[in-house]
C-alpha positions in Angstrom: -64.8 -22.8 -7.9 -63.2 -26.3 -7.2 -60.5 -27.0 -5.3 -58.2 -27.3 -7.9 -59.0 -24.2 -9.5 -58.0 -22.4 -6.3 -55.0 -24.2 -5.6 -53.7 -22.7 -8.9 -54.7 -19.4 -8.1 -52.9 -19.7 -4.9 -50.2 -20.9 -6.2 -49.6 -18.3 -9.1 -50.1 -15.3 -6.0 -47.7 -17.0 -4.0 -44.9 -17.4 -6.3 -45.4 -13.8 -7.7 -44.9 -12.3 -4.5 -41.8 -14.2 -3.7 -40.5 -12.8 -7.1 -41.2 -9.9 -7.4 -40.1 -9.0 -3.3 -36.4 -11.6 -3.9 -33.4 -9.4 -4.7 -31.2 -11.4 -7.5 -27.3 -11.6 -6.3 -26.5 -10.7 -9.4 -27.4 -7.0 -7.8 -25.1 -7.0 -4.8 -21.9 -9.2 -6.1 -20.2 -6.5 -7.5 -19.7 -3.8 -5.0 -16.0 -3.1 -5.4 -14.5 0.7 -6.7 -15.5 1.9 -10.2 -13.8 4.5 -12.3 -15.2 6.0 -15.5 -14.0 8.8 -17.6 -14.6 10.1 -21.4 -12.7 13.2 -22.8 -9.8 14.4 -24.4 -5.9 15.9 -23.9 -2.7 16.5 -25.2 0.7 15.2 -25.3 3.6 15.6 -26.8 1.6 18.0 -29.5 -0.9 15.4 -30.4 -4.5 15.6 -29.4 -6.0 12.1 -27.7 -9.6 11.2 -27.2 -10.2 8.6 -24.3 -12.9 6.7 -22.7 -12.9 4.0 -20.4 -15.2 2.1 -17.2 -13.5 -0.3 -14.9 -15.0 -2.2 -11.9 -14.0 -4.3 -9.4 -16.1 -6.7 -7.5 -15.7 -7.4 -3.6 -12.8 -9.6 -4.2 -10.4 -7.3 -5.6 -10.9 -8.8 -9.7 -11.9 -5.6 -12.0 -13.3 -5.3 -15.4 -13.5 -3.1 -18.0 -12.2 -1.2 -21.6 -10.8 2.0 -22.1 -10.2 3.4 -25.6 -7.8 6.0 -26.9 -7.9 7.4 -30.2 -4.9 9.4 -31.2 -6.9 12.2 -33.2 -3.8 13.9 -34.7 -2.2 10.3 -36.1 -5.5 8.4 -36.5 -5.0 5.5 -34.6 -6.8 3.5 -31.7 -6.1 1.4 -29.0 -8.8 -0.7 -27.8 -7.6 -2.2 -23.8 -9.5 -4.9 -22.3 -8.9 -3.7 -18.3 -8.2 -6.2 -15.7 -6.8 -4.4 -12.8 -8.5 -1.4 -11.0 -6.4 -0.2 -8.0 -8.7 3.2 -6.6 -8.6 5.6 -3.8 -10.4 8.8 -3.0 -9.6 10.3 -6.1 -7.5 8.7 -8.3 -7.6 5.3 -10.1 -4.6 3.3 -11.7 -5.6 0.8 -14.1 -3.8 -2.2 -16.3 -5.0 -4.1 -18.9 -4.1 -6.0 -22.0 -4.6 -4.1 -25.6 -7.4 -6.1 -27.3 -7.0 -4.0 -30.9 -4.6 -1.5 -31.7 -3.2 0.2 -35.2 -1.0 2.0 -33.6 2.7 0.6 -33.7 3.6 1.7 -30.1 0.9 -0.4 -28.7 0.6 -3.9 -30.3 -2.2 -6.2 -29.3 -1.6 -8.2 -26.4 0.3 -5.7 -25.0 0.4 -5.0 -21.1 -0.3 -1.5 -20.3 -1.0 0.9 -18.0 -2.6 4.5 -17.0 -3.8 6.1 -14.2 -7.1 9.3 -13.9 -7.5 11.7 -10.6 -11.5 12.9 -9.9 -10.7 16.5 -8.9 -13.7 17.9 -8.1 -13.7 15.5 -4.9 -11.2 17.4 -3.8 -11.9 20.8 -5.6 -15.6 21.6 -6.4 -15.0 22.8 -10.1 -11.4 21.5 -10.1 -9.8 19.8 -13.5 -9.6 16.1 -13.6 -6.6 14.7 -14.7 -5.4 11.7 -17.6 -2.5 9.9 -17.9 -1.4 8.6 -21.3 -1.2 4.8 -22.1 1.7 3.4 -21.0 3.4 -0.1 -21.8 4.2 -2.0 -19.2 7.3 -4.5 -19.3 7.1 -5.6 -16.1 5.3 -9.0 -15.7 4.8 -9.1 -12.4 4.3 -5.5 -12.2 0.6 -4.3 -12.2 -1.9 -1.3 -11.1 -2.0 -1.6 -7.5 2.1 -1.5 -7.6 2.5 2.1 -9.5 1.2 4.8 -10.9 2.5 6.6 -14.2 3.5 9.7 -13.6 3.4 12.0 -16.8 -0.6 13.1 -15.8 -2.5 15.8 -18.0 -5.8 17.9 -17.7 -8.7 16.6 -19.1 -10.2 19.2 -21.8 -14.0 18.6 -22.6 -14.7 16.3 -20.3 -15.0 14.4 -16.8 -13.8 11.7 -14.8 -15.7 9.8 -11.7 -14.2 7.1 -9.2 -16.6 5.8 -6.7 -15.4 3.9 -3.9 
């Protein structure tokens, strides 16, 4: 074997061991609160579906989509999420509506709602929904209030992870 030949080999060990033992950052930069949640309720007689996943990273900026579909009219709202503001167990969250056919909630709409993680605080407990709400106020956002018309989640769960 020439000296060249195990150069290379050298070379190829050394750099696969520095990969494979070299954590990206993309792994550690977000390590802010996340809240996530899928399930339905009901309000003022009509039966809602929801979904949604926010984060936020270290400095405070969050991320994320909720969904509600109205089951009993037939209409979605699709909200692109850009404000996360989360405690032990509850989350409030503001975003802007990305699609929407229903005429309460136009696209480009702020809007707000808010979810509580019960069984942090009652093993078995019911977690707990808000509906969407506009919001009018433009310098109002998530980490300033929290709607307060909140309803029991049927059929399904809600996490926040600090």
């Amino acid at each position: 074997m020439n000296a060249r030949t195990t150069f290379s080999v050298l070379l190829i060990l050394i750099l696969t061991t520095v990969v494979a033992t070299t954590q990206t950052s993309f792994a550690t930069a977000d390590n802010g609160p996340e809240a996530f949640g899928d399930g339905q309720f009901r309000f003022n007689n009509e039966l809602v579906h929801f979904s949604f996943h926010a984060k936020a990273n270290k400095n405070g900026h969050a991320s994320g989509r909720a969904q509600y579909d109205n089951l009993t009219t037939q209409t979605t709202v699709l909200v692109r999420i850009n404000c996360l503001s989360a405690s032990v167990f509850t989350a409030s969250m503001g975003g802007i509506v990305l699609h929407s056919d229903d005429p309460d909630f136009p696209k480009g709409a702020r809007v707000l709602f808010a979810a509580s993680d019960d069984s942090v605080v009652l093993p078995g407990g019911v977690d707990d929904i808000t509906p969407l709400f506009v919001n009018p106020f433009l310098d109002l956002d998530c980490n300033d209030t929290q709607p307060l018309t909140i309803l029991p989640v049927e059929n399904g769960d809600v996490r926040i992870e600090l």
